[in-house]
C-alpha positions as CSV (number, residue, x, y, z in Angstrom):
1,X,-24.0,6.1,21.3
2,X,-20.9,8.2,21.7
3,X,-17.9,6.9,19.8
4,X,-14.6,7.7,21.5
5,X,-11.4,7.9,19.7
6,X,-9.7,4.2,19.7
7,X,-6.6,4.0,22.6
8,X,-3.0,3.5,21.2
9,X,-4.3,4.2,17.9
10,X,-2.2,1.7,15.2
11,X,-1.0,2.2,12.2
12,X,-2.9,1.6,9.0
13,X,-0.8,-1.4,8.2
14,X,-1.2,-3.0,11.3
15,X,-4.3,-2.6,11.2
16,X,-4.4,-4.2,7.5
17,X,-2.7,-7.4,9.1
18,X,-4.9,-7.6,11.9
19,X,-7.6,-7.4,9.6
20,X,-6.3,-10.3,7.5
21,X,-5.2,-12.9,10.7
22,X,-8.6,-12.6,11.7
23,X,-9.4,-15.2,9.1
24,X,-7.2,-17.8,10.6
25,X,-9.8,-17.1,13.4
26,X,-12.7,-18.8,11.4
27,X,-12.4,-22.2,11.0
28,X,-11.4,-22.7,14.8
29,X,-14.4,-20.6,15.8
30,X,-16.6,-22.2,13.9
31,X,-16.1,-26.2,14.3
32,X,-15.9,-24.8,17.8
33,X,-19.2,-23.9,18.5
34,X,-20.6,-25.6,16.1
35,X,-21.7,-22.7,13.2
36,X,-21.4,-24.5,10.2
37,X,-25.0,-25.2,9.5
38,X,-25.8,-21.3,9.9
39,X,-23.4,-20.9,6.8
40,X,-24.8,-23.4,4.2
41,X,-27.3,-21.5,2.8
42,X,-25.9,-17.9,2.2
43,X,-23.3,-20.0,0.7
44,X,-25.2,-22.2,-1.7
45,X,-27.1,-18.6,-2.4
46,X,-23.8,-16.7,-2.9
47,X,-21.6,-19.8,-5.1
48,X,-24.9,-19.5,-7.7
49,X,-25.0,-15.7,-7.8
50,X,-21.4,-15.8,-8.8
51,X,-21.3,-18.6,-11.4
52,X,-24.0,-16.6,-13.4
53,X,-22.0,-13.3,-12.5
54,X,-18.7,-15.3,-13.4
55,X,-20.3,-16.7,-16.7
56,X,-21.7,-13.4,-17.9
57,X,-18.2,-11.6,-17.2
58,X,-16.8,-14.4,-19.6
59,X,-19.2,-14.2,-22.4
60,X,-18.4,-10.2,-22.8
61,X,-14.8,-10.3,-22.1
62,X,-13.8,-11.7,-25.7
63,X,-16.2,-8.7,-27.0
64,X,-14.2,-6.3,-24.8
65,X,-10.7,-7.2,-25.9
66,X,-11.5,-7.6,-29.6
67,X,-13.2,-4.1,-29.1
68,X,-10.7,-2.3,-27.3
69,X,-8.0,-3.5,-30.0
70,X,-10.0,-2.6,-32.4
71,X,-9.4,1.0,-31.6
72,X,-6.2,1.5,-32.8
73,X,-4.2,0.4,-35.9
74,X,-0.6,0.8,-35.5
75,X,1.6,0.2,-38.3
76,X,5.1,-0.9,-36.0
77,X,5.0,-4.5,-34.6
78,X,6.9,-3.6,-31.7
79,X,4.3,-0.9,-30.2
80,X,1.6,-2.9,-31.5
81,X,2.6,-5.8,-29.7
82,X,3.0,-3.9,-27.1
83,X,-0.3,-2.3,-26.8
84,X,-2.0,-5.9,-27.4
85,X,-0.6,-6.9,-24.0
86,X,-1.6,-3.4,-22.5
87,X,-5.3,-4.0,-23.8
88,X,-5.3,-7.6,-22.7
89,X,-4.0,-6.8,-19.1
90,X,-6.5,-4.0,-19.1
91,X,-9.3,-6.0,-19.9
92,X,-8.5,-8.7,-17.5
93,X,-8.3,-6.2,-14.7
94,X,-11.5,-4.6,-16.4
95,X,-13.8,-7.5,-15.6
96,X,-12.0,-8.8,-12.4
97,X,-12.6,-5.1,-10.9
98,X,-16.1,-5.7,-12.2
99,X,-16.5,-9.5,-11.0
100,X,-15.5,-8.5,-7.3
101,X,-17.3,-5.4,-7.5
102,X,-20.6,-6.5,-8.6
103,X,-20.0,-9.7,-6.4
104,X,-20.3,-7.0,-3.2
105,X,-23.2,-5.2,-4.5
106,X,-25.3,-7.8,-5.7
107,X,-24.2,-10.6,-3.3
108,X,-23.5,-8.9,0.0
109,X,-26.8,-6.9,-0.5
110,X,-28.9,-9.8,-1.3
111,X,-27.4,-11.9,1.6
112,X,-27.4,-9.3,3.9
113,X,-30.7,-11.2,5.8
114,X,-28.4,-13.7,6.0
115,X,-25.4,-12.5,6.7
116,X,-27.1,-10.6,9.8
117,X,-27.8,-13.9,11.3
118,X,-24.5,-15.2,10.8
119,X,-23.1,-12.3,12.5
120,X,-25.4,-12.5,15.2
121,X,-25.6,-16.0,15.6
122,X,-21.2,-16.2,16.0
123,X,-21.7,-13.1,18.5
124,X,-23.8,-14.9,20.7
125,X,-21.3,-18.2,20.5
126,X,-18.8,-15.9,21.5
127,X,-19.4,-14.1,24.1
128,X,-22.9,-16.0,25.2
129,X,-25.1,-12.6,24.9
130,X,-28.2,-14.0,23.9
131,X,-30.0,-10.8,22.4
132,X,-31.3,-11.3,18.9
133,X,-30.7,-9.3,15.6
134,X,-32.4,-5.6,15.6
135,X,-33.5,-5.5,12.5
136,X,-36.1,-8.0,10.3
137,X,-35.2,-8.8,6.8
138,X,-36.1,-5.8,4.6
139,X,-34.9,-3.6,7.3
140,X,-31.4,-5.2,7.1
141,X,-31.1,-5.6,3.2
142,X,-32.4,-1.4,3.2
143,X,-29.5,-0.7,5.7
144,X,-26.6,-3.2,3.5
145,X,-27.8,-0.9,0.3
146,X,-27.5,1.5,2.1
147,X,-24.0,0.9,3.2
148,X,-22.6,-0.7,0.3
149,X,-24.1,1.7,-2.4
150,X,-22.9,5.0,0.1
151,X,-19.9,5.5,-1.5
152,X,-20.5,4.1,-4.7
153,X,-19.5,6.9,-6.9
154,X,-15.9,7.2,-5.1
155,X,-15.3,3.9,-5.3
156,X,-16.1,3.6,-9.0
157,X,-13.9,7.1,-9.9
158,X,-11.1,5.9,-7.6
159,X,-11.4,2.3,-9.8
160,X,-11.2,4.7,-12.7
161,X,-8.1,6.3,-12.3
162,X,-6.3,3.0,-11.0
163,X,-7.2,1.2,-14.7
164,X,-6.3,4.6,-16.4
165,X,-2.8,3.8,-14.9
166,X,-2.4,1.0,-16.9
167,X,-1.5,3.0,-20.1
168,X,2.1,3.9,-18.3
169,X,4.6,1.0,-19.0
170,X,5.4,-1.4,-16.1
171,X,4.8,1.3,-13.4
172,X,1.1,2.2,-13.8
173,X,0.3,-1.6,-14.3
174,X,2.2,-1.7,-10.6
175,X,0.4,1.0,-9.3
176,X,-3.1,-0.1,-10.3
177,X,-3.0,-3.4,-9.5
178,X,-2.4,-2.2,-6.0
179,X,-4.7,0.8,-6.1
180,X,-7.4,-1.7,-7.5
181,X,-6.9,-4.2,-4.4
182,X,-7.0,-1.8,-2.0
183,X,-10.0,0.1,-2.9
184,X,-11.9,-3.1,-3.2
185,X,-10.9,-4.3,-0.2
186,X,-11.5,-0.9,1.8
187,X,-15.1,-0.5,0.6
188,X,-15.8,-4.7,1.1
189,X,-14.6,-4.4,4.4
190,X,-17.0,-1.8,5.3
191,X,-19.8,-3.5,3.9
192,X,-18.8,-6.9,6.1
193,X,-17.7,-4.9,9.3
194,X,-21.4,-3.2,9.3
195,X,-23.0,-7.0,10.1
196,X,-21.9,-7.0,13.8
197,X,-22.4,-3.0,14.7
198,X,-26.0,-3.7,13.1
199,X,-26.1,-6.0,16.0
200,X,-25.2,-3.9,18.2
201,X,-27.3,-1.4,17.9
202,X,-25.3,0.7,16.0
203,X,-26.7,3.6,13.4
204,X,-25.5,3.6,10.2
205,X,-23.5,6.8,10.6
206,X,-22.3,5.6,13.9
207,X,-21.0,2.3,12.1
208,X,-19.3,4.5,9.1
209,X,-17.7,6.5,12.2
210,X,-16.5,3.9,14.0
211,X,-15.3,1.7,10.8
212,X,-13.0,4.9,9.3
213,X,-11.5,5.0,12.7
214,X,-10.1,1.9,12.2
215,X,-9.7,2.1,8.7
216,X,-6.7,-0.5,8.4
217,X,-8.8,-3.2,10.1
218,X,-11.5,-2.9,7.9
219,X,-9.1,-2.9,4.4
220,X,-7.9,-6.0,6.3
221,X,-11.1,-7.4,6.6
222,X,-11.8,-6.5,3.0
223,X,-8.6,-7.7,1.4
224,X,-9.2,-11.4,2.9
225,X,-12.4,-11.5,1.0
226,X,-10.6,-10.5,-2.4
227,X,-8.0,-13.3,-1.9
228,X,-10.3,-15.9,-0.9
229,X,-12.6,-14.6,-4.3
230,X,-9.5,-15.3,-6.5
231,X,-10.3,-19.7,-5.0
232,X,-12.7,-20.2,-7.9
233,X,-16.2,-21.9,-6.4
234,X,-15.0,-22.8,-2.7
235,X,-14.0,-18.7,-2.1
236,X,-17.1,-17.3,-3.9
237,X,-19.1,-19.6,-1.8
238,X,-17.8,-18.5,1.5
239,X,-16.0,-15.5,1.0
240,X,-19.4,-13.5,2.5
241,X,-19.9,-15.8,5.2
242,X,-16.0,-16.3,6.4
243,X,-15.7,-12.3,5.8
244,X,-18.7,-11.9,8.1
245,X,-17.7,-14.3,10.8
246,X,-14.0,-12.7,11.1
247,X,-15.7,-9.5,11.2
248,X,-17.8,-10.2,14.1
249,X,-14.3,-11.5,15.7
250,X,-13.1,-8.0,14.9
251,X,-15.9,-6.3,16.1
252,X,-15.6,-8.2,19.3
253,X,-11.8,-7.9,19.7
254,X,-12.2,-4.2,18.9
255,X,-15.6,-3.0,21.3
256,X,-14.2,-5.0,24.2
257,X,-10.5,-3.4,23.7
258,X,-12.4,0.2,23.8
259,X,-14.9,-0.7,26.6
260,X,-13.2,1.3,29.3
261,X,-13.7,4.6,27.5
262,X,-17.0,3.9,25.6
């Protein structure tokens, strides 16, 4: 299908913030039609996955610090105190990078089934459509490795050079926190957006197309997820499910808006 460029194009913050109030959409949505039920499993699934994720993450991250400080021997208190709260900092962001991180391309992928028929099933609450998903289960978990592992090696090199900032005072640790968050939440956000374009028949390059188009929304889309991960338990339970849901309210909002020209 031909993809035509979106009208009155917005800005990449607004489309950041349109991304994010789609979660307020959610909860209404889903007492509303009743789409609870379809949740319960991917988020039992997804709370276990991220215990044992969480757990190992905690068991290494004494190793890491003691290692990292390890490194160095300084002999003035002052920059050695100093660099003990750089290496702690950096650690932390470290294995937060790497909790949220895996948690998208272990969870997402292995819920993506799932996460198909959540998507599908709030579609057809929506807007009453009643055609089914296009793609069985091994079909759909090939096409979310597929999109989640696609830009793996830019994500990680990006993620690089954000935790390489920390080593300049106050600054870098500035900088890549925010660096950090955002290139999380751009890559989650296509990973979550991909759920209701897979529904509607949508390639995988015609998805990546259309998603970069609107690249705010779907850093929107992603940044929600991060913030509900940082809700220990309740957010790593639903964080794939309510990220799917307000994508498939984005989707909506966003293929009906271009309908006219598509």
């Amino acid at each position: 299908m031909e993809e035509q460029p979106p009208k009155n194009r917005r800005s990449f913050i607004a489309g950041v913030f349109i991304g994010l109030k789609a979660y307020f959409k959610v909860v209404p949505v889903m007492f509303r039609n009743g789409l609870w039920p379809v949740q319960l499993l991917p988020a039992l699934i997804s709370l276990i996955l991220s215990v044992g994720m969480a757990f190992s993450f905690y068991l290494i991250s004494g190793k890491l610090t003691e290692w990292l400080d390890g490194l160095i021997t300084i002999p003035w208190e002052w920059l050695d105190t100093t660099l003990d709260v750089t290496i702690r900092i950096l650690s932390f962001l470290i294995l937060a990078v790497a909790f949220v991180f895996a948690h998208k391309h272990i969870v997402i992928v292995v819920l993506s089934p799932l996460l198909g028929k959540v998507a599908e099933v709030t579609h057809r609450a929506v807007t009453s459509e009643s055609e089914t998903s296009p793609l069985a289960f091994p079909a759909a978990m090939a096409r979310s490795i597929r999109i989640n592992f696609g830009n793996v090696f830019k994500e990680l090199f990006l993620n690089f050079v954000f935790l390489l900032c920390n080593f300049i005072p106050v600054v870098g640790s500035l900088a890549s926190s925010a660096g950090l968050f955002i290139t999380q939440a751009r890559f989650l956000g296509y990973g979550l957006m991909d759920f209701p374009l897979e529904h509607r028949h949508f390639s995988v390059s015609e998805s990546m197309a259309w998603m970069k188009k609107r690249d705010g929304i779907s850093t929107g889309l992603g940044a929600g997820y991060v913030l509900l991960m940082l809700i220990p338990f309740v957010g790593w339970m639903f964080a794939p499910t309510f990220g799917t849901v307000a994508g498939t309210l984005l989707a909506i909002d966003e293929l009906d808006r271009e309908k006219p020209s598509r």
